[in-house]
Each structure stands twice: as structure tokens, then as C-alpha cells.
Backbone and ligand atoms as CSV (ligand in chain L), in Angstrom:
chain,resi,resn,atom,element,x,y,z
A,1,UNK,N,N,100.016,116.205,75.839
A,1,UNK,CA,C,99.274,115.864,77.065
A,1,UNK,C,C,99.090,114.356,77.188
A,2,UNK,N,N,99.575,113.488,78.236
A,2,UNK,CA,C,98.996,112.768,78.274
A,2,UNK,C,C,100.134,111.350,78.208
A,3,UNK,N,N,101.379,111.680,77.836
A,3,UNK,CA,C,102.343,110.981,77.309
A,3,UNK,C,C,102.678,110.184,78.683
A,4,UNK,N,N,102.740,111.120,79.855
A,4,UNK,CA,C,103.135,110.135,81.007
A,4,UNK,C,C,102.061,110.234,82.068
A,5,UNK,N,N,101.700,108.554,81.917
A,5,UNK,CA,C,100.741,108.789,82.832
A,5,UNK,C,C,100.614,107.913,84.143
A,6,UNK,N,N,101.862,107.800,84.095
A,6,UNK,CA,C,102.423,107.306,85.526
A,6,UNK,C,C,103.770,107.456,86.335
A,7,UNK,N,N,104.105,108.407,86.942
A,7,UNK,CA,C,105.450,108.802,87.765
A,7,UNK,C,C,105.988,107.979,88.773
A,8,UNK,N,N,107.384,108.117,88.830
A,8,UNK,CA,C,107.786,107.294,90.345
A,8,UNK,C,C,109.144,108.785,90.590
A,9,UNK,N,N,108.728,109.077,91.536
A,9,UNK,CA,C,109.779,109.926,91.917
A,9,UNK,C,C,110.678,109.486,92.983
A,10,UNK,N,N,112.018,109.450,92.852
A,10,UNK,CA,C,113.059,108.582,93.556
A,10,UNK,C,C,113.554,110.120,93.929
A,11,UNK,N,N,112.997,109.888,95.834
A,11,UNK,CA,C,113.890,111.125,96.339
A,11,UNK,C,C,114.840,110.502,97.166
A,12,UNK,N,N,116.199,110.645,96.689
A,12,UNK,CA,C,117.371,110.069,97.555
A,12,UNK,C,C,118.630,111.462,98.684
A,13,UNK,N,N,117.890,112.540,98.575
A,13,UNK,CA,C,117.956,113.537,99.223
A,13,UNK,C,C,117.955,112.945,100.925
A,14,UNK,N,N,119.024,113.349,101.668
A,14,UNK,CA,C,119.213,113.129,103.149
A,14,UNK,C,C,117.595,112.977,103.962
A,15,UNK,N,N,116.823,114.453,103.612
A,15,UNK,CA,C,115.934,114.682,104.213
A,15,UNK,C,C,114.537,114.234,103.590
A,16,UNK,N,N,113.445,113.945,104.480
A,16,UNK,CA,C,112.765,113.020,103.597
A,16,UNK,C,C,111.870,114.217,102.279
A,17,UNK,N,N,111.427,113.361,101.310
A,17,UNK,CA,C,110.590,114.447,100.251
A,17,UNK,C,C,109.247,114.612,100.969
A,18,UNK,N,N,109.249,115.300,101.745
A,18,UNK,CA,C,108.101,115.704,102.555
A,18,UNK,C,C,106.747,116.284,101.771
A,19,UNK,N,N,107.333,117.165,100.871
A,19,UNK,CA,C,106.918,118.092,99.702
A,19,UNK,C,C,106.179,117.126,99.025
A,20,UNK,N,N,106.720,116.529,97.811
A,20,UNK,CA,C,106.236,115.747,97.229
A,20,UNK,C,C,105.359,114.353,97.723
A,21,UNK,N,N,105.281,113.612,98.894
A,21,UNK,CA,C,104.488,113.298,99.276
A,21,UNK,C,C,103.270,113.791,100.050
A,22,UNK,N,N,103.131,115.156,100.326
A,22,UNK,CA,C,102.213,115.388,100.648
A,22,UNK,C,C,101.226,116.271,99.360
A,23,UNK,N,N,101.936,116.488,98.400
A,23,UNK,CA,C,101.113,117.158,97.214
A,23,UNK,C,C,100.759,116.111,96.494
A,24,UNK,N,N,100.696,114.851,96.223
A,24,UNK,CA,C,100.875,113.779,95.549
A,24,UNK,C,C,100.174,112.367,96.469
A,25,UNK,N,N,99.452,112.851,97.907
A,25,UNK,CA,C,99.406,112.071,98.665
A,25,UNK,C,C,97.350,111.143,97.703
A,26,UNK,N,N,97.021,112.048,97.242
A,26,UNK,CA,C,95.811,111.492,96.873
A,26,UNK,C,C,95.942,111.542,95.488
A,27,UNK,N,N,97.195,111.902,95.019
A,27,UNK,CA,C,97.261,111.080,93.528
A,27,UNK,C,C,98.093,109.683,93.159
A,28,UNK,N,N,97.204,108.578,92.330
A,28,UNK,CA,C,98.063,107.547,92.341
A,28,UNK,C,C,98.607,107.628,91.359
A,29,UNK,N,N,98.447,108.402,90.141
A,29,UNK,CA,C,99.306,108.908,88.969
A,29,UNK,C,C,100.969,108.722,89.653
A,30,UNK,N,N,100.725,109.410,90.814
A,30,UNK,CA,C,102.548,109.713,90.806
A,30,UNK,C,C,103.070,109.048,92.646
A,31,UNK,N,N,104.003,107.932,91.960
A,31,UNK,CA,C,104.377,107.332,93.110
A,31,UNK,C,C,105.003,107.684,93.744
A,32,UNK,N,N,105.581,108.138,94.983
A,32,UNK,CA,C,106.565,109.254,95.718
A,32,UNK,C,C,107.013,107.985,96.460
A,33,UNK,N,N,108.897,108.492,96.332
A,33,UNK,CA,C,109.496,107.017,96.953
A,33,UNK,C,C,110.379,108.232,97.649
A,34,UNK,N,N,110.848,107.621,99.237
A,34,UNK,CA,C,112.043,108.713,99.703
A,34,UNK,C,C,112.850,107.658,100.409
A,35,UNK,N,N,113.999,107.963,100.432
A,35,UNK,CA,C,115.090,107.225,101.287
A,35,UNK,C,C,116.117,108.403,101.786
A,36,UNK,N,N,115.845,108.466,103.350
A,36,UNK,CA,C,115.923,108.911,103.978
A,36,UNK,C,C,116.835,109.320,105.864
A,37,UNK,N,N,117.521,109.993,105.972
A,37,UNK,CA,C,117.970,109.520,107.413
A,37,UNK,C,C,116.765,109.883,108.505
A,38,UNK,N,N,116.729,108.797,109.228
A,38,UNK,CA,C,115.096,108.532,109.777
A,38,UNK,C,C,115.633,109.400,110.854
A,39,UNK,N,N,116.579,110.419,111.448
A,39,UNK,CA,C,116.411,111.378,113.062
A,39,UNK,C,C,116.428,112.499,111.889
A,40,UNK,N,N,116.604,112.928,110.528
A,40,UNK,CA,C,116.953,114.403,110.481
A,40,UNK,C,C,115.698,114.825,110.081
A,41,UNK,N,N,115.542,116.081,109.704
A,41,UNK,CA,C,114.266,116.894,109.573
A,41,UNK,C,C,113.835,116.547,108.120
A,42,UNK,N,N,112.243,116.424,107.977
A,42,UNK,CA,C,111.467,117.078,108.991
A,42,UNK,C,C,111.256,116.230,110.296
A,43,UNK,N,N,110.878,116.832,111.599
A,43,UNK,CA,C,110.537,116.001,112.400
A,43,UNK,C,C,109.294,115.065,112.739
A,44,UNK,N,N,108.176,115.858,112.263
A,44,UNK,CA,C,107.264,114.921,111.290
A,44,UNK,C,C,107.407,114.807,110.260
A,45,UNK,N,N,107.325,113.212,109.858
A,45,UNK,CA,C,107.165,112.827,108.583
A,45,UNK,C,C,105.522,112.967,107.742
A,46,UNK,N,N,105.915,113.243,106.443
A,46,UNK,CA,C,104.550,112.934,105.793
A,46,UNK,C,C,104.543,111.258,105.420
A,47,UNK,N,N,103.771,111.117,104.607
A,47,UNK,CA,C,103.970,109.492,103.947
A,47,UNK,C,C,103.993,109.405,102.583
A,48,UNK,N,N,104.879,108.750,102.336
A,48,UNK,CA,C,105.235,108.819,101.247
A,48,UNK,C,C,104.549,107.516,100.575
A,49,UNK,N,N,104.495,107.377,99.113
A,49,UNK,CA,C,104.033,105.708,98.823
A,49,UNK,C,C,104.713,104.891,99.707
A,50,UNK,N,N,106.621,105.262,99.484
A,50,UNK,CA,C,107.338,104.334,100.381
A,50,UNK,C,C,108.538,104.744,100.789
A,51,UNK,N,N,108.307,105.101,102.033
A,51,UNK,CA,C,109.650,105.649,102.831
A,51,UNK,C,C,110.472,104.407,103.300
A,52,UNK,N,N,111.744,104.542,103.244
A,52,UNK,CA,C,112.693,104.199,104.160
A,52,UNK,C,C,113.935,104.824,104.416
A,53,UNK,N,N,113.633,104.867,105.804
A,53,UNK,CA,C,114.098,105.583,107.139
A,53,UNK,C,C,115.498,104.982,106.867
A,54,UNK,N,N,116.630,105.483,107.054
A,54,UNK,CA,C,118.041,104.829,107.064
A,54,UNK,C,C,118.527,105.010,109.035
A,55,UNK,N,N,119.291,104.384,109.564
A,55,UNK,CA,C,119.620,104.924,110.709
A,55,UNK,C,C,120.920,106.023,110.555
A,56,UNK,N,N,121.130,107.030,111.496
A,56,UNK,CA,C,122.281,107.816,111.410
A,56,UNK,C,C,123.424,107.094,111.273
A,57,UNK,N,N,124.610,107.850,110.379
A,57,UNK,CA,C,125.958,107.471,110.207
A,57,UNK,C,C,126.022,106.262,109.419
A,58,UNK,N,N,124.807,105.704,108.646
A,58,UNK,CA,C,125.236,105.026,107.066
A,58,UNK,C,C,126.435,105.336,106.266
A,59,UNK,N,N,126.962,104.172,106.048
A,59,UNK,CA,C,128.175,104.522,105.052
A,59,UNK,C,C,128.113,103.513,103.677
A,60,UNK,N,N,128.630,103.713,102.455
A,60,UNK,CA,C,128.585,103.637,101.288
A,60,UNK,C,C,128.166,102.683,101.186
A,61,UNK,N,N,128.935,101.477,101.549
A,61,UNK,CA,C,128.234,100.249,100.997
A,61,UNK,C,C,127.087,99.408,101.949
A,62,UNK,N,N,126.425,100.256,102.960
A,62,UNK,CA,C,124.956,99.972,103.398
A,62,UNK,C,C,123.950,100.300,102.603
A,63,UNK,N,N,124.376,101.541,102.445
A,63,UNK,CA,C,123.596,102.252,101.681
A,63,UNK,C,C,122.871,101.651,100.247
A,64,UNK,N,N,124.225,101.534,99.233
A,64,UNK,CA,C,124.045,101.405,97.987
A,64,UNK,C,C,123.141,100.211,98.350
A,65,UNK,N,N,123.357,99.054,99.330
A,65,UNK,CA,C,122.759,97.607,99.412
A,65,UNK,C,C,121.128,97.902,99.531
A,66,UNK,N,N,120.800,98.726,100.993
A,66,UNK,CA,C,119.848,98.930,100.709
A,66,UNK,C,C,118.943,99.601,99.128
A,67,UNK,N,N,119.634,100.700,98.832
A,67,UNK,CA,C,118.873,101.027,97.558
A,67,UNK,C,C,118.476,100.030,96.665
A,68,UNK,N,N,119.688,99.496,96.328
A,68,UNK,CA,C,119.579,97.585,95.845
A,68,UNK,C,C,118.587,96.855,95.784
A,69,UNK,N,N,118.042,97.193,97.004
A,69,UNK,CA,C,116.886,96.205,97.992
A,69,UNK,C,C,115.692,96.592,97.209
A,70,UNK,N,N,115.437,97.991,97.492
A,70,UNK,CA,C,114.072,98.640,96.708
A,70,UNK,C,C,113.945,99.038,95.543
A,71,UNK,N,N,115.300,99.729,94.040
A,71,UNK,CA,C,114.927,100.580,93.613
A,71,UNK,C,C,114.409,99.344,92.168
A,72,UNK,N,N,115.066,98.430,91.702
A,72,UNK,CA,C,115.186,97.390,90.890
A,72,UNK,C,C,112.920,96.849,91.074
A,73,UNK,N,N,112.690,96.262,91.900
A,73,UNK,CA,C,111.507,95.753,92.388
A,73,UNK,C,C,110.349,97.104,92.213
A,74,UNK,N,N,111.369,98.384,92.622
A,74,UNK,CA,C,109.633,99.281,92.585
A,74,UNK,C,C,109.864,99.816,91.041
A,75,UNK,N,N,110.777,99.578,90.360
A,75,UNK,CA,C,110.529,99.821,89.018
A,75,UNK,C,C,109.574,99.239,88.345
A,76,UNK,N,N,109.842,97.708,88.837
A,76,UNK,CA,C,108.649,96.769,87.858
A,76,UNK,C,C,107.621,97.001,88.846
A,77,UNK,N,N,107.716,97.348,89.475
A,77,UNK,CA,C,106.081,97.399,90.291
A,77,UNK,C,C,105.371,98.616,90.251
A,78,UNK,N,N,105.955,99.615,89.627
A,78,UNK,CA,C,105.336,100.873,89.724
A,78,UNK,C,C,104.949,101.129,87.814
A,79,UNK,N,N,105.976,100.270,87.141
A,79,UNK,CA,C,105.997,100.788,85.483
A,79,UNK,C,C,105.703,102.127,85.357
A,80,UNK,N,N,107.332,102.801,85.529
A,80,UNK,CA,C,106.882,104.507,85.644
A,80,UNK,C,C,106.638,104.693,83.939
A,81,UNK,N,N,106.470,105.817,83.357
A,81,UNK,CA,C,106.463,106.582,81.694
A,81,UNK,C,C,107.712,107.458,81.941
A,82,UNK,N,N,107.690,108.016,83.559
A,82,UNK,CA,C,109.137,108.403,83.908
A,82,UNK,C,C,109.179,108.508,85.186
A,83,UNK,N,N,110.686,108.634,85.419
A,83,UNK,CA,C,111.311,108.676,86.615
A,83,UNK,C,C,111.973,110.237,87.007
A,84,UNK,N,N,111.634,110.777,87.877
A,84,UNK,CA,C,112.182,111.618,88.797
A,84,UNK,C,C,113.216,111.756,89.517
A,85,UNK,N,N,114.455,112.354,89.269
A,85,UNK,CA,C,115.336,111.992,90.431
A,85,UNK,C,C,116.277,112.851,91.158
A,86,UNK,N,N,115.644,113.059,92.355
A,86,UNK,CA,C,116.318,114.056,92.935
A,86,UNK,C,C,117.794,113.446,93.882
A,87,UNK,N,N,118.830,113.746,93.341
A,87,UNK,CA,C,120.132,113.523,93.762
A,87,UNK,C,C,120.343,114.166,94.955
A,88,UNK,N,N,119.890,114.580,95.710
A,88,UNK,CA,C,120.647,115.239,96.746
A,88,UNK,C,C,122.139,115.105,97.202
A,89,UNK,N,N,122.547,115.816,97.824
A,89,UNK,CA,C,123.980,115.248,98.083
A,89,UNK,C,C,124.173,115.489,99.552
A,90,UNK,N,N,123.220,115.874,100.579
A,90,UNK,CA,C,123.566,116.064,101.748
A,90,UNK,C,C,123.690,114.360,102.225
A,91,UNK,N,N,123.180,113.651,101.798
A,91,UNK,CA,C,123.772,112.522,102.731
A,91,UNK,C,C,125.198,112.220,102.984
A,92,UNK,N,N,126.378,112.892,102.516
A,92,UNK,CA,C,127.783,113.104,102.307
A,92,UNK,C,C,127.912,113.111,103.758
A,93,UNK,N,N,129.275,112.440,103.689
A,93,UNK,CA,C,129.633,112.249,104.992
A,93,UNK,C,C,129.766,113.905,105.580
A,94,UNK,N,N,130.518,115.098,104.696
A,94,UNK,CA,C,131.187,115.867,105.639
A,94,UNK,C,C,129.831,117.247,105.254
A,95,UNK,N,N,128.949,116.528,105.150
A,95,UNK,CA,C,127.620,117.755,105.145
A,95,UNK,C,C,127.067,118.265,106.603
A,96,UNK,N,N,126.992,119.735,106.465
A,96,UNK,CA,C,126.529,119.906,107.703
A,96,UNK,C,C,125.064,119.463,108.385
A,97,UNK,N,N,124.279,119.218,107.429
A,97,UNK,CA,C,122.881,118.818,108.154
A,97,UNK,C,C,122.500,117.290,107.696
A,98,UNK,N,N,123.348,116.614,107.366
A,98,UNK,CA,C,123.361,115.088,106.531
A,98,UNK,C,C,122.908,113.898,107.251
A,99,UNK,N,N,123.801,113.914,108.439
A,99,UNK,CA,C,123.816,112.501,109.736
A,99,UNK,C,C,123.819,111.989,108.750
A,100,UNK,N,N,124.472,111.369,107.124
A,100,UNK,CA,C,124.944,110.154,107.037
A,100,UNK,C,C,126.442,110.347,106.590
A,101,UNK,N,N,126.952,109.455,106.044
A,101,UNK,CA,C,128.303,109.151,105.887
A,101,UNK,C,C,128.684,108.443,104.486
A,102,UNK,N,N,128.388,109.324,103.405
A,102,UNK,CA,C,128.567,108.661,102.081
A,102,UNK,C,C,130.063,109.651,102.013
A,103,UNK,N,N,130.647,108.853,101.273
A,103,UNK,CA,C,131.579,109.429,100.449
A,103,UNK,C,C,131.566,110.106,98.984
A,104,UNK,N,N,132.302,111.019,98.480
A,104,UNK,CA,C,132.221,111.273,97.507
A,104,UNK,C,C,132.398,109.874,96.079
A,105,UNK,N,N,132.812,108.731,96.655
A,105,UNK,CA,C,132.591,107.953,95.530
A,105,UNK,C,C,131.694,107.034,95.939
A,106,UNK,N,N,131.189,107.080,96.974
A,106,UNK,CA,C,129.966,106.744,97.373
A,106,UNK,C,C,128.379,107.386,96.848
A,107,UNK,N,N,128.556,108.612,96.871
A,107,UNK,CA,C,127.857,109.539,95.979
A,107,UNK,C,C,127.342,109.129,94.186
A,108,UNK,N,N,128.850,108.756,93.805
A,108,UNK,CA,C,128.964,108.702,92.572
A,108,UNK,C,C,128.860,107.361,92.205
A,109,UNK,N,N,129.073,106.296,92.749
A,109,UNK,CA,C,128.087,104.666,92.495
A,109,UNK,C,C,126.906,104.998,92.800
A,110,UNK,N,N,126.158,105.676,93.936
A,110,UNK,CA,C,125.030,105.606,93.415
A,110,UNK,C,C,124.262,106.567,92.881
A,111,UNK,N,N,124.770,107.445,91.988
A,111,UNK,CA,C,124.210,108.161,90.962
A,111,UNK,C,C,124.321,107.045,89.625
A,112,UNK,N,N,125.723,106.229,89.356
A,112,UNK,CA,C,125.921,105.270,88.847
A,112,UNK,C,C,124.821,103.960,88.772
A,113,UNK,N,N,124.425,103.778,89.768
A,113,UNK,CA,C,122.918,102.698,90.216
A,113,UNK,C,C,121.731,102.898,89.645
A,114,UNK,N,N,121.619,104.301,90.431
A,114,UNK,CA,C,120.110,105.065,90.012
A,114,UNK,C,C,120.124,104.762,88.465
A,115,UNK,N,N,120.796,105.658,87.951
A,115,UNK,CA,C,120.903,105.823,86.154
A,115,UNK,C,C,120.739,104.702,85.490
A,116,UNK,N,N,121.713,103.414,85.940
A,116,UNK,CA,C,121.908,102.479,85.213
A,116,UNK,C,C,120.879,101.779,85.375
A,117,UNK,N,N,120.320,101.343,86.574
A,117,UNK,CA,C,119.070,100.470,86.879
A,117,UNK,C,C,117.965,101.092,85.932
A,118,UNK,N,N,117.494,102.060,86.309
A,118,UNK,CA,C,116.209,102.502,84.979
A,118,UNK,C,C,116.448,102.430,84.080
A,119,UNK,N,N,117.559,102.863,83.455
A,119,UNK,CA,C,117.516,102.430,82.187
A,119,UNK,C,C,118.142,100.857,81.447
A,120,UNK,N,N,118.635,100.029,82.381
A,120,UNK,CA,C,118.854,99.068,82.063
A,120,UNK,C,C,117.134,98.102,82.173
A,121,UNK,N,N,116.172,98.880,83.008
A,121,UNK,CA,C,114.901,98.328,82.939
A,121,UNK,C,C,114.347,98.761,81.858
A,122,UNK,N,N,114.753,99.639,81.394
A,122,UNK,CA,C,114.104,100.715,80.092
A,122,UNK,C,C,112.993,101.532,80.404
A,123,UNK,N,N,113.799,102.321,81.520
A,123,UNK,CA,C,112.524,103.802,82.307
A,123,UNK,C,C,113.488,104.913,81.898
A,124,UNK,N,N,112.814,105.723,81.452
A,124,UNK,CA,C,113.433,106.916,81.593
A,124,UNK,C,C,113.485,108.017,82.659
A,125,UNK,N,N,114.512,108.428,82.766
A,125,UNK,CA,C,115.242,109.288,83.730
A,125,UNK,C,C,115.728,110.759,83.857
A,126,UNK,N,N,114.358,111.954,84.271
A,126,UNK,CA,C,115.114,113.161,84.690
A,126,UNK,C,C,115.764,113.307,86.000
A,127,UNK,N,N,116.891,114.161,85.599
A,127,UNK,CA,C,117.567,114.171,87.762
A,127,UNK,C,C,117.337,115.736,87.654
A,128,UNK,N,N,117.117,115.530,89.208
A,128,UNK,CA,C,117.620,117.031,89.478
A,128,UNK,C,C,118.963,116.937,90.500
A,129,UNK,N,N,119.556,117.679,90.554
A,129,UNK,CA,C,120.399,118.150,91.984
A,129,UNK,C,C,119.812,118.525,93.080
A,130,UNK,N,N,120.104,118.370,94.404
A,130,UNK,CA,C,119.374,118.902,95.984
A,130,UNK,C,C,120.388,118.685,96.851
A,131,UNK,N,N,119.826,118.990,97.797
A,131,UNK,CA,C,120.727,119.550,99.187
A,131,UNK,C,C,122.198,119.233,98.903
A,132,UNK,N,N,122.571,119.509,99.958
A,132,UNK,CA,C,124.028,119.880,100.370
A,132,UNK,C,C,124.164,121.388,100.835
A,133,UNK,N,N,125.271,120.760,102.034
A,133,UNK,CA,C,125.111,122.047,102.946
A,133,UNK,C,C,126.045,121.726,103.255
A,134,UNK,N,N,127.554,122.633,102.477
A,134,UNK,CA,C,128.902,122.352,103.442
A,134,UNK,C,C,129.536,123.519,103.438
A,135,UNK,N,N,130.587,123.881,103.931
A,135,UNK,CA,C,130.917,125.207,103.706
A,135,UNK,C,C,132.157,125.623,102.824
A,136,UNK,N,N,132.838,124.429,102.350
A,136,UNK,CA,C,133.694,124.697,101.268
A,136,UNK,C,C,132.983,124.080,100.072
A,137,UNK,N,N,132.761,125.466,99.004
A,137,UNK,CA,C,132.006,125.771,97.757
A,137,UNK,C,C,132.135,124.222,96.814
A,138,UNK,N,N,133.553,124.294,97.175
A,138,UNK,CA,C,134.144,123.873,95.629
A,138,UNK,C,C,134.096,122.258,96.032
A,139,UNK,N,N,134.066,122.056,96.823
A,139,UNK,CA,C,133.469,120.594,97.234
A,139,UNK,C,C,132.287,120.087,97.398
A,140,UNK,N,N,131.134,121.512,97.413
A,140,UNK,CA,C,129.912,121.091,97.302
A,140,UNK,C,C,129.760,120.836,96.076
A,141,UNK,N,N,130.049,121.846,94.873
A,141,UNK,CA,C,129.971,121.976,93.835
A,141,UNK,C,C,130.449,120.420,92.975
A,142,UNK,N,N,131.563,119.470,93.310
A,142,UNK,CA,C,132.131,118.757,93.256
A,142,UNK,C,C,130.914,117.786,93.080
A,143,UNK,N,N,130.535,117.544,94.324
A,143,UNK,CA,C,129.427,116.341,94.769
A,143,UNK,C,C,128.668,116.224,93.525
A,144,UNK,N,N,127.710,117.894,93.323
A,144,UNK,CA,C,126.635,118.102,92.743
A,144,UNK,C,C,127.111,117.675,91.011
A,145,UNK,N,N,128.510,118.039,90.600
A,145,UNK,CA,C,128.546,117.309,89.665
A,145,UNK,C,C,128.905,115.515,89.003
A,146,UNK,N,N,128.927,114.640,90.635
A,146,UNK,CA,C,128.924,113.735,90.144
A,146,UNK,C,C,127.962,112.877,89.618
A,147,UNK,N,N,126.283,113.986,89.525
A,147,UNK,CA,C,125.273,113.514,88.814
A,147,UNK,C,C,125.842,113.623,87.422
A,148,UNK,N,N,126.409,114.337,87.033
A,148,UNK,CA,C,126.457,114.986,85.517
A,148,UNK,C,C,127.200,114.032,85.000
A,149,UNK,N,N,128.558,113.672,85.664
A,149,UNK,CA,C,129.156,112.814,85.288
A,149,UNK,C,C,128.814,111.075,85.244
A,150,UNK,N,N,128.118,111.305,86.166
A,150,UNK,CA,C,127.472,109.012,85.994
A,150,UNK,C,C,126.808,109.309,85.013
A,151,UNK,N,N,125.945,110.480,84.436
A,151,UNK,CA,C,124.962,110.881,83.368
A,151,UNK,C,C,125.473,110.680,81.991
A,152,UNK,N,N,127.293,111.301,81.681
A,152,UNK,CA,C,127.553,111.412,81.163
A,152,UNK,C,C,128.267,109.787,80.552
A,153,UNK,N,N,128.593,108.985,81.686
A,153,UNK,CA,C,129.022,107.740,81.569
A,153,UNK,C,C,127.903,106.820,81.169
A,154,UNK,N,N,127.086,106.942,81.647
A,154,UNK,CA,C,125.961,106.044,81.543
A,154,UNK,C,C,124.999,105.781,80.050
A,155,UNK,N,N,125.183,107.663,79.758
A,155,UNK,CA,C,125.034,107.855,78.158
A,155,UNK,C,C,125.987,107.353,77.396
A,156,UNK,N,N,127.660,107.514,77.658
A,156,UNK,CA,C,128.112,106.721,76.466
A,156,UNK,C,C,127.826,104.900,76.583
A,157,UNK,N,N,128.141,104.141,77.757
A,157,UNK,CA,C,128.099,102.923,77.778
A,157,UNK,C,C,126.935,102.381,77.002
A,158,UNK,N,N,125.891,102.901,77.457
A,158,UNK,CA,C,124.638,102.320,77.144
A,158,UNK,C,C,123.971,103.062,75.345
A,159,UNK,N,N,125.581,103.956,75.045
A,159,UNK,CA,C,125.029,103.865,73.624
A,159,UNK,C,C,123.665,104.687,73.607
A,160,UNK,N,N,123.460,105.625,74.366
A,160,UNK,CA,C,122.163,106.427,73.816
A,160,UNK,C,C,121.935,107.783,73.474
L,1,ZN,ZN,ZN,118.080,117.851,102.164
């Protein structure tokens, strides 16, 4: 009990973490971060510590820039015990409920980012997998494992 007593949850899921900022909205224990496409659902937003809204049809290297922008700065500003990280993959370009435009190796630099930045700050890092909504399996399935794989890269480089 007691080991982490400060969260930052990095929801990079299409749709905003609605969920988690509103269960978490009167705790400062746990910082709720979402990056988000600012027209898709929900149509109300909750508030998150710190949303940002992306505009529709982002593509890879806006994207990664923005993340760039925030994820490096709210590390040292939040000093998580751990990090949260929900991968989503609907922001993919060919997702049905996404409105953005990542690519599959777009996907996979920034699962590559996420990973490497915390722990090159020295935070530790659970992911989960989330959305995606396409209708060929084996390409969703694809996406969802290019968490496993930056995971798997990131563990040998960094030797841990
Ligand atoms: Zn979603």
C-alpha cells in the first residue's frame, strides 16, 4: 500500500478519456492527461487535468510534434511513481470512428516516444491497448501489437 502515490495517466486513445477524468476529477493523487480528436465523441467533454483537442485528419508527423510538446514537460511536472498508458489505436488513419490519420508506422513511433520518454526520464510505464474499430481483424490486431513490439524494443535498447 502506498508505493505509488502519484499517477499520470497518458490517454492517447482517439476519443477523449472521459472515464478517467471524471472519476479522478477531485483526486490530485492521479493526473489524467488526454490527447484527443477535438469533433469525435464524446460530445461533451469532461476535464481532464489536461486535454488537448487535436483538429480532424492529423497525420504522423503533427501529431508525434505535438505529443513532443506536452509529454517530456508533464513528466517533470507531474513526477508520476507511475505512468498509465492507454495506446489506443483508433486514431489510425483507416479506423472507422478515428477522424485522424496516423499510419501504422505512425502508430509505432509513437508507442516508440511514449515508452522511451518515461523511461529515459526514469518513470515507469504500464500500457494498456484501446480502441480501434476497423473491419479487417488482422490489421486491427496488427496496430494493437505495435505496443508490444516498441515494448519489446525499448526493453532491449535500454537494457532493462
Ligand atoms: Zn476510442
Amino acid at each position: 500500500m502506498g508505493l505509488a502515490q502519484q499517477i499520470l495517466i497518458v490517454d492517447l486513445d482517439v476519443h477523449q478519456g472521459d472515464g478517467t477524468a471524471f472519476i479522478f476529477q477531485d483526486d490530485p493523487s492521479v493526473f489524467t492527461f488526454s490527447m484527443h480528436c477535438e469533433i469525435n465523441f464524446p460530445g461533451t467533454k469532461q476535464t481532464s487535468d489536461l486535454d488537448v483537442a487535436l483538429p480532424e485528419g492529423m497525420e504522423d508527423d503533427a501529431y508525434l510534434q505535438c505529443l513532443a510538446n506536452y509529454l517530456p514537460d508533464l513528466l517533470t511536472q507531474v513526477d508520476p511513481d507511475l505512468v498509465l498508458y492507454d495506446a489506443g489505436v483508433d486514431p489510425h488513419l483507416g479506423d472507422r470512428l478515428g477522424k485522424l490519420a496516423l499510419t501504422d508506422t505512425g502508430l509505432y513511433r509513437r508507442e516508440m516516444q511514449v515508452l522511451s520518454t518515461c523511461i529515459d526520464q526514469g518513470y515507469p510505464v504500464a500500457c494498456v491497448i484501446g480502441g480501434g474499430y476497423a473491419d479487417d481483424l488482422n490489421a486491427l490486431v496488427y496496430r494493437h501489437s505495435l505496443l508490444h513490439r516498441a515494448a519489446s524494443e525499448v526493453y532491449c535498447q535500454q537494457r532493462l
